[in-house]
CHARMM internal coordinates of N, CA and C (Angstrom, degrees):
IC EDIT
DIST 1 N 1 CA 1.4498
DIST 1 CA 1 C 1.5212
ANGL 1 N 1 CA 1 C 111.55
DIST 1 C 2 N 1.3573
ANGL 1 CA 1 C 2 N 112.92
DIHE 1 N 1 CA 1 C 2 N -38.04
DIST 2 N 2 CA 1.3732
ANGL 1 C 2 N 2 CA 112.85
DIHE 1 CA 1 C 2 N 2 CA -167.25
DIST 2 CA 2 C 2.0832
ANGL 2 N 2 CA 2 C 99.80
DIHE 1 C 2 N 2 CA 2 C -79.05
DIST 2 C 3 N 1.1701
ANGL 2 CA 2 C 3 N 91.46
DIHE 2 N 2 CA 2 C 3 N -29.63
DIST 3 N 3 CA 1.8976
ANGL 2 C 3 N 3 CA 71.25
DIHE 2 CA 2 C 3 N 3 CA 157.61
DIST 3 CA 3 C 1.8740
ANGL 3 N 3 CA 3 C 143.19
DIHE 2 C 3 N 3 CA 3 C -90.16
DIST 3 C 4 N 1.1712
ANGL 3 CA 3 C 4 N 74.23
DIHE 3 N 3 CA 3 C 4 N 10.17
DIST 4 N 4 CA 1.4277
ANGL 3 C 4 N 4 CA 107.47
DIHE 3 CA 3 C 4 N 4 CA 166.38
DIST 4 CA 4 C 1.6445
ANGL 4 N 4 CA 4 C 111.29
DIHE 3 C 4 N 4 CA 4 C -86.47
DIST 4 C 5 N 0.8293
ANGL 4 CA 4 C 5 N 110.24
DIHE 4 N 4 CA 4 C 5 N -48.37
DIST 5 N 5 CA 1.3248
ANGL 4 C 5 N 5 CA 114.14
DIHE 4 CA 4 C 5 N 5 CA -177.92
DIST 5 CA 5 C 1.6775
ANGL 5 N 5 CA 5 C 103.00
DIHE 4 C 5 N 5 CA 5 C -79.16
DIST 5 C 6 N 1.2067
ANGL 5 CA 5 C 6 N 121.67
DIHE 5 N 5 CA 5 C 6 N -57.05
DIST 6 N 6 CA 1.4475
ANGL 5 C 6 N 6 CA 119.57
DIHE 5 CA 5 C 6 N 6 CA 167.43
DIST 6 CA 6 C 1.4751
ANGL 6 N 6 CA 6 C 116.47
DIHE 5 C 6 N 6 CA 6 C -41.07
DIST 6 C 7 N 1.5557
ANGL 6 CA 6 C 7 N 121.82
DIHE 6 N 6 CA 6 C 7 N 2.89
DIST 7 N 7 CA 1.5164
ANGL 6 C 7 N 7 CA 118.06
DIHE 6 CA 6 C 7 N 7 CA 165.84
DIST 7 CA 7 C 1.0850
ANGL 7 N 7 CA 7 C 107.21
DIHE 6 C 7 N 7 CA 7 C -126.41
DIST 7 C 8 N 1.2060
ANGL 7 CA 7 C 8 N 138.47
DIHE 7 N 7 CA 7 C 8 N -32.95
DIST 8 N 8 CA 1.4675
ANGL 7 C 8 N 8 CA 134.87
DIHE 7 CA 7 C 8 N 8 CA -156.67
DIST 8 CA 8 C 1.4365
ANGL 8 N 8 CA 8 C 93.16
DIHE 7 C 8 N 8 CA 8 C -99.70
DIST 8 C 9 N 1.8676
ANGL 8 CA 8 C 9 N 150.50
DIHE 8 N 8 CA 8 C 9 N -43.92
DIST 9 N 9 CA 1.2102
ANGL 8 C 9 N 9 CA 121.71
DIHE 8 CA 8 C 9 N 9 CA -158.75
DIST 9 CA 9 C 1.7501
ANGL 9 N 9 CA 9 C 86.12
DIHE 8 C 9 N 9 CA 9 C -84.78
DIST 9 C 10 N 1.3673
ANGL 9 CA 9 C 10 N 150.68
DIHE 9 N 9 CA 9 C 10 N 1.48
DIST 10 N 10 CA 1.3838
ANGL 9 C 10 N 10 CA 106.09
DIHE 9 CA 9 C 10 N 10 CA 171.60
DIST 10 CA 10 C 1.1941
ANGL 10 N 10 CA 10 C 119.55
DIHE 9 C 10 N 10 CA 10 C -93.82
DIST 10 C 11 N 1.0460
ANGL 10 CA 10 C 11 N 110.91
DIHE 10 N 10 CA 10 C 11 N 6.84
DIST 11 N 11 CA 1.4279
ANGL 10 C 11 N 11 CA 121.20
DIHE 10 CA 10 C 11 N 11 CA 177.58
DIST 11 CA 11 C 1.7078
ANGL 11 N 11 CA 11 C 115.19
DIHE 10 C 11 N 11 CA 11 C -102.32
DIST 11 C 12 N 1.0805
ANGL 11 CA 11 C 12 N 111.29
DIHE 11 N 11 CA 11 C 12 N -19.44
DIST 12 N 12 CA 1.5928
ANGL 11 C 12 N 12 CA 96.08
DIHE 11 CA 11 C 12 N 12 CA 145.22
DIST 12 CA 12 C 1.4188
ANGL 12 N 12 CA 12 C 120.10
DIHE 11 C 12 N 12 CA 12 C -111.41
DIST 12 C 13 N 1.0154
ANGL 12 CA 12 C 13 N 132.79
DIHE 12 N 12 CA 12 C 13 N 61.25
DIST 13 N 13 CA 1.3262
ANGL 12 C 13 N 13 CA 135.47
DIHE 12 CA 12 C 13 N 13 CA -167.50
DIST 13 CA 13 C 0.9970
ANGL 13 N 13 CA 13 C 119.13
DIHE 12 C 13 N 13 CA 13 C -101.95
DIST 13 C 14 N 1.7304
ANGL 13 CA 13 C 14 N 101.87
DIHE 13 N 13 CA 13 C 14 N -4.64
DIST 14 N 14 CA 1.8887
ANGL 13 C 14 N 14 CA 117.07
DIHE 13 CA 13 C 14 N 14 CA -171.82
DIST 14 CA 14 C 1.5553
ANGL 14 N 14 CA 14 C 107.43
DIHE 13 C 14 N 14 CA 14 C -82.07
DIST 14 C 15 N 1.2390
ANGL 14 CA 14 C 15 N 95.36
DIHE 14 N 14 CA 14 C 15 N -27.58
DIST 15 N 15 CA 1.6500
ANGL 14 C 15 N 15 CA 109.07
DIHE 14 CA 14 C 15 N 15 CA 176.81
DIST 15 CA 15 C 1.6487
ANGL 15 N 15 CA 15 C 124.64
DIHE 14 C 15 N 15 CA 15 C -105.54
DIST 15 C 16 N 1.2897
ANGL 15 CA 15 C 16 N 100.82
DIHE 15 N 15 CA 15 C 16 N 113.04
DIST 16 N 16 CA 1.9024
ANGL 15 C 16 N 16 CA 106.01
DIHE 15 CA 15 C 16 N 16 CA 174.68
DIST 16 CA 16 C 1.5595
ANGL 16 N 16 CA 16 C 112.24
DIHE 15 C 16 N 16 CA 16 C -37.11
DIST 16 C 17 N 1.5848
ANGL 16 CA 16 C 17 N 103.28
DIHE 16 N 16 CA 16 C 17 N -50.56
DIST 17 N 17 CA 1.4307
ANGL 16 C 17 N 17 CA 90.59
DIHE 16 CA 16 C 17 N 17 CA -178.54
DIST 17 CA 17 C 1.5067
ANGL 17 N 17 CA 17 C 142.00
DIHE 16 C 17 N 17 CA 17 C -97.74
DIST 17 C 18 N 1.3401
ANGL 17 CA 17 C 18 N 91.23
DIHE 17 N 17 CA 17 C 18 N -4.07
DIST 18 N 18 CA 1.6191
ANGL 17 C 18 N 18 CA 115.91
DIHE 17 CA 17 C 18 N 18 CA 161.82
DIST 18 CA 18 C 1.1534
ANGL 18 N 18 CA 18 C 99.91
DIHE 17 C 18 N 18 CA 18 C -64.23
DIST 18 C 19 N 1.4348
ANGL 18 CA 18 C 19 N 133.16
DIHE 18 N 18 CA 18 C 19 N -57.44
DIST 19 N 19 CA 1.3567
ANGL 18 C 19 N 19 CA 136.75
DIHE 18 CA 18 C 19 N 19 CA -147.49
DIST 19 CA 19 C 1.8431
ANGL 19 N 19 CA 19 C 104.30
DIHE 18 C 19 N 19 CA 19 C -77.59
DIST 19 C 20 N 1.4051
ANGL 19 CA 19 C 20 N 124.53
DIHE 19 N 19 CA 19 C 20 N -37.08
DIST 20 N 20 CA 0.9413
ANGL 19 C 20 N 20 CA 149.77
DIHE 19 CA 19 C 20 N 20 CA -179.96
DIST 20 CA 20 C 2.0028
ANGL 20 N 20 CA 20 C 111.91
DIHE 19 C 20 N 20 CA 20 C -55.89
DIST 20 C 21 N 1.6416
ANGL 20 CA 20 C 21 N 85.15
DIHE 20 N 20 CA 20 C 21 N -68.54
DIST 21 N 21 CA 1.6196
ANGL 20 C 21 N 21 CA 95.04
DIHE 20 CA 20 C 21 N 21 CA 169.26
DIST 21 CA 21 C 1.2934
ANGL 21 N 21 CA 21 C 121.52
DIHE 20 C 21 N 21 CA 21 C -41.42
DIST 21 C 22 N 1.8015
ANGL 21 CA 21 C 22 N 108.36
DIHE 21 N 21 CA 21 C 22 N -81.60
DIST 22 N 22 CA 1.4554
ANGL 21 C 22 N 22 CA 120.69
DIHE 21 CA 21 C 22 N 22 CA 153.35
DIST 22 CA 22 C 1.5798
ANGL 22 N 22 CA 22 C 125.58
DIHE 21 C 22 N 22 CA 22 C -1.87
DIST 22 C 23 N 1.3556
ANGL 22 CA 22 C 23 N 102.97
DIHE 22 N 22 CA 22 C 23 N -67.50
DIST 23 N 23 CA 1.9269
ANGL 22 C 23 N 23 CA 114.41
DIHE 22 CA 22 C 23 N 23 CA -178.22
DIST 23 CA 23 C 1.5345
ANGL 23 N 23 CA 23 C 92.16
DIHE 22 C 23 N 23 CA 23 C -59.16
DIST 23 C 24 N 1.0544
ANGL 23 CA 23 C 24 N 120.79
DIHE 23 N 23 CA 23 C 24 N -68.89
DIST 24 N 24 CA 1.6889
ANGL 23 C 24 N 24 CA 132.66
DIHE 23 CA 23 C 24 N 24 CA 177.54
DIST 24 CA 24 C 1.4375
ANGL 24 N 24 CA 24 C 101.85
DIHE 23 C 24 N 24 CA 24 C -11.35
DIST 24 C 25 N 1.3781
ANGL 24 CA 24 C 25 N 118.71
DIHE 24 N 24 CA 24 C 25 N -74.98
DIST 25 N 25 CA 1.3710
ANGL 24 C 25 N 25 CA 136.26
DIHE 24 CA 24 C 25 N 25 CA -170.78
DIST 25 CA 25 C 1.5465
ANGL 25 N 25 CA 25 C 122.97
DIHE 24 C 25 N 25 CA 25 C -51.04
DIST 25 C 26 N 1.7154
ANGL 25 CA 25 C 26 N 86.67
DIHE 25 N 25 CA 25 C 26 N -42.46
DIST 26 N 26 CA 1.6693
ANGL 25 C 26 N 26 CA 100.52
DIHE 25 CA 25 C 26 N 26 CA 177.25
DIST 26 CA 26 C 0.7739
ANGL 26 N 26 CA 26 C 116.28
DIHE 25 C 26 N 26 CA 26 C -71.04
DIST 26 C 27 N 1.7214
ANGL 26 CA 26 C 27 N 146.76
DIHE 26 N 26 CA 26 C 27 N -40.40
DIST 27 N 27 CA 1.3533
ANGL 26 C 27 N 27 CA 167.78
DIHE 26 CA 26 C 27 N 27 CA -165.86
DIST 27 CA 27 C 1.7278
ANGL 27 N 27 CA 27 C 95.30
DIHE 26 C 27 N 27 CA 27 C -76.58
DIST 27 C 28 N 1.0276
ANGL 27 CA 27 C 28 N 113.69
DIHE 27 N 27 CA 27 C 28 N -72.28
DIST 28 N 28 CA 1.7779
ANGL 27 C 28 N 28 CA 108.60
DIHE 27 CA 27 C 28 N 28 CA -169.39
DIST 28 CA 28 C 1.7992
ANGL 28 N 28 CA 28 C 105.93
DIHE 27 C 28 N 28 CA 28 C -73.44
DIST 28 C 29 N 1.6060
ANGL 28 CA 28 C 29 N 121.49
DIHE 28 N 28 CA 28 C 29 N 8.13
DIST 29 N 29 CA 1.4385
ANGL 28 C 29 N 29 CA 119.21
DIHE 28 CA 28 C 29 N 29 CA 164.44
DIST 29 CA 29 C 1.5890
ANGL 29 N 29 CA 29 C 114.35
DIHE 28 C 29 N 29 CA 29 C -91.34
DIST 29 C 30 N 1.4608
ANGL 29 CA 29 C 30 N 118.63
DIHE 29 N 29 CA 29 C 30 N -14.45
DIST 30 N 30 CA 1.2515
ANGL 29 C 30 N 30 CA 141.01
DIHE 29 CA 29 C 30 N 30 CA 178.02
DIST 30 CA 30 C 1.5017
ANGL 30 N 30 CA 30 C 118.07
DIHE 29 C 30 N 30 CA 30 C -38.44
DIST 30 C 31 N 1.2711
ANGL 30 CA 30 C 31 N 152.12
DIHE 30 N 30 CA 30 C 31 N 36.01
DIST 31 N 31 CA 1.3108
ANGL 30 C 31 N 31 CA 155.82
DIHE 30 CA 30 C 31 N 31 CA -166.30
DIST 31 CA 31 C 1.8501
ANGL 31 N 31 CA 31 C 102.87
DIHE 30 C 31 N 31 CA 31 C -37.58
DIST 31 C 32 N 1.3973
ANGL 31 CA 31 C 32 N 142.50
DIHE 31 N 31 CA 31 C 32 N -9.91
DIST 32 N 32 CA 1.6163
ANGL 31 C 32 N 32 CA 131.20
DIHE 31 CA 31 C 32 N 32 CA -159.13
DIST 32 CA 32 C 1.6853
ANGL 32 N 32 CA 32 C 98.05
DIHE 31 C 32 N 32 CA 32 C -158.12
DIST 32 C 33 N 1.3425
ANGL 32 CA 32 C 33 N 103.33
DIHE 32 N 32 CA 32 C 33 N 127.40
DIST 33 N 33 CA 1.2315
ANGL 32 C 33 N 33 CA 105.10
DIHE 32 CA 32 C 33 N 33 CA 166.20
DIST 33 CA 33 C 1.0720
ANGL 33 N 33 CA 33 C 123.04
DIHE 32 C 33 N 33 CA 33 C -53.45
DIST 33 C 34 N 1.1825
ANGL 33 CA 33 C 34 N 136.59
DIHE 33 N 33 CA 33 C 34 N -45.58
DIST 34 N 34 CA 1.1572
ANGL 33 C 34 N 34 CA 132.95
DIHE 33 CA 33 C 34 N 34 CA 167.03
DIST 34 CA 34 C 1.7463
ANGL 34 N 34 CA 34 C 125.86
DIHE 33 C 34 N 34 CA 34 C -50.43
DIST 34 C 35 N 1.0957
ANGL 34 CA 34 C 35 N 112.08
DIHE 34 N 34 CA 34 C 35 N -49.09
DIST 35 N 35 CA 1.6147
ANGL 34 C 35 N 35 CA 108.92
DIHE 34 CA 34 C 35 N 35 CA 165.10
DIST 35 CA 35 C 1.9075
ANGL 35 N 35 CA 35 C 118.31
DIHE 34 C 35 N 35 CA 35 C -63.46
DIST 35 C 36 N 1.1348
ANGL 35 CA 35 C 36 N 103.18
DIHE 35 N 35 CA 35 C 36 N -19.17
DIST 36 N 36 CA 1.4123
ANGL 35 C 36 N 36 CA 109.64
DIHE 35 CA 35 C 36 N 36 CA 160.55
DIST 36 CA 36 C 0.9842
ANGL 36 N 36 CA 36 C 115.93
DIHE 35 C 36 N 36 CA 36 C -77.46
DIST 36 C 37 N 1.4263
ANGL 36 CA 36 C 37 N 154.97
DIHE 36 N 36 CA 36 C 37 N -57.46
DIST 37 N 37 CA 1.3603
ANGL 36 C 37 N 37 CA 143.65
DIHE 36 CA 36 C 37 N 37 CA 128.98
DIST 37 CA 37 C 1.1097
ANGL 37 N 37 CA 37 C 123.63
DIHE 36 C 37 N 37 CA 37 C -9.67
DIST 37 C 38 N 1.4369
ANGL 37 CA 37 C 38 N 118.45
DIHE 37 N 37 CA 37 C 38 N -26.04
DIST 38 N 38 CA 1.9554
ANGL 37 C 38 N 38 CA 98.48
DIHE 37 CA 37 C 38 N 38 CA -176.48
DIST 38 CA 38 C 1.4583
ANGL 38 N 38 CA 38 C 90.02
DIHE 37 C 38 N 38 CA 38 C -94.32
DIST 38 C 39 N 1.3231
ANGL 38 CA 38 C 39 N 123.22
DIHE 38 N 38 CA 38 C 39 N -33.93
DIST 39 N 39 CA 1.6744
ANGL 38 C 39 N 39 CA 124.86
DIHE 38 CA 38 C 39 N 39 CA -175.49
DIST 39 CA 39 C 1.3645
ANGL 39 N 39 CA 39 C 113.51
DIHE 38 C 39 N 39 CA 39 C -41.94
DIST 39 C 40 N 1.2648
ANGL 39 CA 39 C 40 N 113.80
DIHE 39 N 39 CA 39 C 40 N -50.49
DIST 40 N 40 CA 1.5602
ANGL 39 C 40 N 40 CA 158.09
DIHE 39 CA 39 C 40 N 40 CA -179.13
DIST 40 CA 40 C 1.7016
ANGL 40 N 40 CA 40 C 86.69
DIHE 39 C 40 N 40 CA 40 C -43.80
DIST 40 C 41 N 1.1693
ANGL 40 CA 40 C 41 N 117.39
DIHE 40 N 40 CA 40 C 41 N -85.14
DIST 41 N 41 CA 1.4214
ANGL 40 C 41 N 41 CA 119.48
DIHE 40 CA 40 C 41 N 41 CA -154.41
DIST 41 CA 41 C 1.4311
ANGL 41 N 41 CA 41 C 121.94
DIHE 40 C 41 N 41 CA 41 C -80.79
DIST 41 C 42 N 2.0318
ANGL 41 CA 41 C 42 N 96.58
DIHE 41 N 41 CA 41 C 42 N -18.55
DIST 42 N 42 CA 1.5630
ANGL 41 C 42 N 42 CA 92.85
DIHE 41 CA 41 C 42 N 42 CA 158.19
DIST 42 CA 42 C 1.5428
ANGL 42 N 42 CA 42 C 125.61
DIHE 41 C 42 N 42 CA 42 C -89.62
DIST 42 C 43 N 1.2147
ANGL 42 CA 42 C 43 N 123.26
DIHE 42 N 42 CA 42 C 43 N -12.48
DIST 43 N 43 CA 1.3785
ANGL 42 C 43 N 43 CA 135.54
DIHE 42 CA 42 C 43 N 43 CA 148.51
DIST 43 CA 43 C 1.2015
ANGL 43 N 43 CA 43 C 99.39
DIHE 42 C 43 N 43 CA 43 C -19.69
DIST 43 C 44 N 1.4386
ANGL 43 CA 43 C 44 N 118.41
DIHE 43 N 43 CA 43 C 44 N -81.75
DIST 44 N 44 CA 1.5134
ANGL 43 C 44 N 44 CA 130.91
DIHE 43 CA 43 C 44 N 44 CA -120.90
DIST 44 CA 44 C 1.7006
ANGL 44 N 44 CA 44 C 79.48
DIHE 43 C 44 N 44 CA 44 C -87.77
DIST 44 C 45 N 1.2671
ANGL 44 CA 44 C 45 N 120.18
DIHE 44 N 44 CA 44 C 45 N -42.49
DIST 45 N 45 CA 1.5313
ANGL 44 C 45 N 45 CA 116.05
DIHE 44 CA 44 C 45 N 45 CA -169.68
DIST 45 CA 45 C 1.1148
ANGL 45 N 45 CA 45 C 116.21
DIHE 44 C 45 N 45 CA 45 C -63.32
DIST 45 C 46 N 0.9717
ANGL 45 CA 45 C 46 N 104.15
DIHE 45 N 45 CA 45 C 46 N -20.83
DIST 46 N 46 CA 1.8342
ANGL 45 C 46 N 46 CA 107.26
DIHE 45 CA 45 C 46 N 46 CA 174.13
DIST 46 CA 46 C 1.3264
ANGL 46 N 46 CA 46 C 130.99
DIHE 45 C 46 N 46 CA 46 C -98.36
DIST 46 C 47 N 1.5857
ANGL 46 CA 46 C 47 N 100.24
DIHE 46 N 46 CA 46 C 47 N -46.17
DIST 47 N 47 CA 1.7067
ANGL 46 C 47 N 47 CA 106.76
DIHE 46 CA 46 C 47 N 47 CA 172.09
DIST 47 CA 47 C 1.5227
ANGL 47 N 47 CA 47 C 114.83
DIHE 46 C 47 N 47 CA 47 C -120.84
DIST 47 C 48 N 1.2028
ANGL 47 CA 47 C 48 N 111.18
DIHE 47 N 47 CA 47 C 48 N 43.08
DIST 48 N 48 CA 1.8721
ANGL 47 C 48 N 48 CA 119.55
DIHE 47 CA 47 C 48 N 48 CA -157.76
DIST 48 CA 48 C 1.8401
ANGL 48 N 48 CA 48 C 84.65
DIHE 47 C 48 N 48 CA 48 C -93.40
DIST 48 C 49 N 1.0114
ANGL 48 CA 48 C 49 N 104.47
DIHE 48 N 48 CA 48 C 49 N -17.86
DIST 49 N 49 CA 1.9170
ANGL 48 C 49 N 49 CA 111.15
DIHE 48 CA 48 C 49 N 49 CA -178.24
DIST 49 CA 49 C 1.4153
ANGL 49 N 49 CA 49 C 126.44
DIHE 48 C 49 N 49 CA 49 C -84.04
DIST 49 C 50 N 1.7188
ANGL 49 CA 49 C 50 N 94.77
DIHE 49 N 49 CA 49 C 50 N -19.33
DIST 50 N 50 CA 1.3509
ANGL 49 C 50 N 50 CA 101.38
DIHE 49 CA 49 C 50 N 50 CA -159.39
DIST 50 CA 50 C 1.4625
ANGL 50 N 50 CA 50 C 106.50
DIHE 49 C 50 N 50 CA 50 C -133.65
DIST 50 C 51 N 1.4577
ANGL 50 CA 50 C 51 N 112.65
DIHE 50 N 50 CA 50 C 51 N 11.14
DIST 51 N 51 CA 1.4444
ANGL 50 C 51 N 51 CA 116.83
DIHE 50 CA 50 C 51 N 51 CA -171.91
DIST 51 CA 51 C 1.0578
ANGL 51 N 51 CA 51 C 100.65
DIHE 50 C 51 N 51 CA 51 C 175.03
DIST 51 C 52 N 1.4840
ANGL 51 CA 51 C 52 N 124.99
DIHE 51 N 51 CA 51 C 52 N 52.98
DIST 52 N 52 CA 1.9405
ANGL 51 C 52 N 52 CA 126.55
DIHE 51 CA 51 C 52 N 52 CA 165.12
DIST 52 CA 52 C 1.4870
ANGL 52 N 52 CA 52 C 107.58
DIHE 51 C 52 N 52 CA 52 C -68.76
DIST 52 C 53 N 1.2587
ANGL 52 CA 52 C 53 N 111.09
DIHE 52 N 52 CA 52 C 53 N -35.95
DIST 53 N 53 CA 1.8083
ANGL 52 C 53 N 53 CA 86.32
DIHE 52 CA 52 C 53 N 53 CA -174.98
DIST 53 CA 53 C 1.1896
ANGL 53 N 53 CA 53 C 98.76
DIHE 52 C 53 N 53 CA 53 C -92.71
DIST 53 C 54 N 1.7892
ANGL 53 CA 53 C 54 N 157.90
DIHE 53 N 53 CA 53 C 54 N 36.58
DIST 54 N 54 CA 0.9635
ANGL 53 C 54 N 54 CA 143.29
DIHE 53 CA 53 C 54 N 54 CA -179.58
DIST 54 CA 54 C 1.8497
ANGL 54 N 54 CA 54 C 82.14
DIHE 53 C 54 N 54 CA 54 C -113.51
DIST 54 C 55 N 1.1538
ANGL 54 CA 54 C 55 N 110.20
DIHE 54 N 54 CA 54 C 55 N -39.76
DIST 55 N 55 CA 1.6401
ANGL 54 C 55 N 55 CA 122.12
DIHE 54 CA 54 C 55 N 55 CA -172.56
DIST 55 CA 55 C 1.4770
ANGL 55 N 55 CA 55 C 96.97
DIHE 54 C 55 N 55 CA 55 C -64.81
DIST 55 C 56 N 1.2427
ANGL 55 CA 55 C 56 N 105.59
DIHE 55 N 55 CA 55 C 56 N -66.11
DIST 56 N 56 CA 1.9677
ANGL 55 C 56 N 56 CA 102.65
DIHE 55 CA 55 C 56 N 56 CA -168.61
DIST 56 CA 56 C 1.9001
ANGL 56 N 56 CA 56 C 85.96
DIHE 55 C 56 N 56 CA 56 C -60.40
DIST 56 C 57 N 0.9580
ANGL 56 CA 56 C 57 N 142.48
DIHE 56 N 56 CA 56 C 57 N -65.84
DIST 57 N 57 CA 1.4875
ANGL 56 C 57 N 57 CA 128.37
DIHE 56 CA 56 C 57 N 57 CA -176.15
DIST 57 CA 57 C 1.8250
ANGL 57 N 57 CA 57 C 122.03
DIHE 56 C 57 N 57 CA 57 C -1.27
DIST 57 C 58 N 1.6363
ANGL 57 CA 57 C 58 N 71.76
DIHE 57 N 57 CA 57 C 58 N -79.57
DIST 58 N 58 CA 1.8007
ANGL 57 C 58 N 58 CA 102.11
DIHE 57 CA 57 C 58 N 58 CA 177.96
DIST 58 CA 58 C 1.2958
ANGL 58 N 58 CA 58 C 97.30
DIHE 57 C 58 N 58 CA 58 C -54.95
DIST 58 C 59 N 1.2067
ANGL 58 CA 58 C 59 N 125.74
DIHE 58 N 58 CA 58 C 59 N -84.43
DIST 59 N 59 CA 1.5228
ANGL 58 C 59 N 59 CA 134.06
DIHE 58 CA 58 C 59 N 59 CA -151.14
DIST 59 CA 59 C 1.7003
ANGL 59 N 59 CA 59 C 121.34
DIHE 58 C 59 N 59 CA 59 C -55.17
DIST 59 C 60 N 1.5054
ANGL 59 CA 59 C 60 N 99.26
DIHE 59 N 59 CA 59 C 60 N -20.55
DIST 60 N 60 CA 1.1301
ANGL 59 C 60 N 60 CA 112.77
DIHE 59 CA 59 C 60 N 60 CA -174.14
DIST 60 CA 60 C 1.7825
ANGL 60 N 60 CA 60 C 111.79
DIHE 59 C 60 N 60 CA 60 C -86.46
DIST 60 C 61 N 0.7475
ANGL 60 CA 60 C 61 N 108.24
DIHE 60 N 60 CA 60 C 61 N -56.26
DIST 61 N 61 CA 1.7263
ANGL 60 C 61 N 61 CA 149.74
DIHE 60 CA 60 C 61 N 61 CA 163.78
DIST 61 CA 61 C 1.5932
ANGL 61 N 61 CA 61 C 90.46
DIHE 60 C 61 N 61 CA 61 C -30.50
DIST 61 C 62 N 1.6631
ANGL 61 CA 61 C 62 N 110.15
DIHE 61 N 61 CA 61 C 62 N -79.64
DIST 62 N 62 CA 1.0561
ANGL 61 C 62 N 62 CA 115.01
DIHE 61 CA 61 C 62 N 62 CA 174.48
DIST 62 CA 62 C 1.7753
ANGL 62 N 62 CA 62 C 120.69
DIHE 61 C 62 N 62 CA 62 C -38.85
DIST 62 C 63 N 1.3046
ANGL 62 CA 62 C 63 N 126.44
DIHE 62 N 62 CA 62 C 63 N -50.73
DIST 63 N 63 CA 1.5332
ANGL 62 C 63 N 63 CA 134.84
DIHE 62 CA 62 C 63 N 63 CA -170.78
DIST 63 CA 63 C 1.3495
ANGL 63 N 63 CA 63 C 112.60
DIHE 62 C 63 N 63 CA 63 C -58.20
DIST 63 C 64 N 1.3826
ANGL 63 CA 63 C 64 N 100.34
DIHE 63 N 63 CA 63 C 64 N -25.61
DIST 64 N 64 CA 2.0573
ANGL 63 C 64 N 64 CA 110.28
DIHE 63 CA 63 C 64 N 64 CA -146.40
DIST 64 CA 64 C 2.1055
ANGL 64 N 64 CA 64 C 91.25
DIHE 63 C 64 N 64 CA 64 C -97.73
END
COOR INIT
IC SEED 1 N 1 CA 1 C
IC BUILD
């Protein structure tokens, strides 16, 4: 999954809410904590600049 996501969110990344949905999708396809954690930290490394509260959204949302 997480290379799934390594193609599909940069390619909508032009859009808040594309980008938003997308993460959404990727996050609840996640079967292992641990691959949620790596999602987690490559997220943030990539778009942690350009979309932190869409990330703390998801990610948070997701934990609780």
């Amino acid at each position: 999954m997480n290379e799934y996501a390594k193609v599909i969110l940069p390619k909508v990344s032009f859009s808040k809410d594309l980008f938003r949905k997308e993460l959404s999708k990727c996050v609840n396809w996640v079967e292992h904590p641990e691959e949620l954690d790596e999602l987690n930290k490559w997220c943030y490394e990539n778009f942690g600049e350009i979309y932190p509260e869409i990330l703390d959204e998801v990610f948070s949302h997701n934990a609780a």
